[in-house]
C-alpha positions in Angstrom: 0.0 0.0 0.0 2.9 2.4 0.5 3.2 3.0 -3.3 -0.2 4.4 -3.8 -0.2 8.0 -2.4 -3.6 9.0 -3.7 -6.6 7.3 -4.7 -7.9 8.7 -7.6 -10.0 5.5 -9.2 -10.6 1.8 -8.6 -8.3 1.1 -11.9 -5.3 1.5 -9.4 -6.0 -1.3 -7.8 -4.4 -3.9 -9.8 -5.1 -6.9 -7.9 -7.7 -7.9 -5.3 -5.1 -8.1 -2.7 -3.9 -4.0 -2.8 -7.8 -3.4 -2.2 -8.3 -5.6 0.7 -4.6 -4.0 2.5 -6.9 -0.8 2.0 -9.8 -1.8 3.5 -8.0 -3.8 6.4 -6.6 -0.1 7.5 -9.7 1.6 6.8 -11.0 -1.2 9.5 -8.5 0.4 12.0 -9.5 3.5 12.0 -13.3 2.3 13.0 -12.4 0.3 16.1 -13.6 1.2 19.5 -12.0 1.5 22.7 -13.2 -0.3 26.0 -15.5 3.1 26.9 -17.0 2.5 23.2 -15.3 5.5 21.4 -13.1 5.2 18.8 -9.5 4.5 19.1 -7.3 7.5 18.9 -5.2 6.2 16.5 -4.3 10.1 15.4 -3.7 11.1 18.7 -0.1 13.5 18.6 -1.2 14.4 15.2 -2.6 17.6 13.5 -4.2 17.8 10.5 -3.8 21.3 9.1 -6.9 22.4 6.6 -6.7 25.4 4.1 -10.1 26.7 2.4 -9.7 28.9 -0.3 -13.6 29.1 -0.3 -15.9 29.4 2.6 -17.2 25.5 3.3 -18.5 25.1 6.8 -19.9 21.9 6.6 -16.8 20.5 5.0 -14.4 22.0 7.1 -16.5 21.0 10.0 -16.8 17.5 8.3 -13.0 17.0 8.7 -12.5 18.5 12.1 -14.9 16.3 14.0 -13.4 13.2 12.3 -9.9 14.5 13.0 -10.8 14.8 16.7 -13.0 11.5 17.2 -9.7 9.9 16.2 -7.7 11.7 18.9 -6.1 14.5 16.5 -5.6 18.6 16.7 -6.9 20.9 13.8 -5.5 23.7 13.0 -8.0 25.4 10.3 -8.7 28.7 8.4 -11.8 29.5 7.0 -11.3 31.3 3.9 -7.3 31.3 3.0 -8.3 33.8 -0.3 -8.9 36.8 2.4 -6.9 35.6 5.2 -3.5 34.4 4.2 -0.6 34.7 1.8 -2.6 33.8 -1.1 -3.8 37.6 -1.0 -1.1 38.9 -2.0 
């Protein structure tokens, strides 16, 4: 699985075995913890998100996800007004 960095279509999967590696981690990001919440597999990372638009429900979307896993966010809302990218 380390080869593929992006998964842009099925057609990448060239064997059955590939796709089932994928799912198998997928699997261990769902697993729960003895109080029933999910395991923080993230926890001591940070996932850093960028919006060049305004998209609440997305950027909302990714930080509870990020945080049921045991992760930090670190966010801005619209990077167009607010960052470098103004310039």
């Amino acid at each position: 699985m380390n080869e593929i960095n992006h998964i842009i279509s099925t057609n990448q999967f060239d064997d059955k075995s590939k796709l089932r590696e994928l799912f198998e981690r997928a699997h261990e990001f769902c697993e729960m913890n003895s109080n029933g919440g999910l395991k923080p597999v993230l926890q001591g990372k940070i996932l850093a998100t960028l919006f060049y638009e305004p998209s609440t429900r997305t950027r909302f979307s990714f930080e509870a996800a990020m945080r049921k896993l045991g992760g930090g966010v670190i966010s801005t809302e619209n990077a167009m007004v607010s960052s470098s990218a103004k310039k």
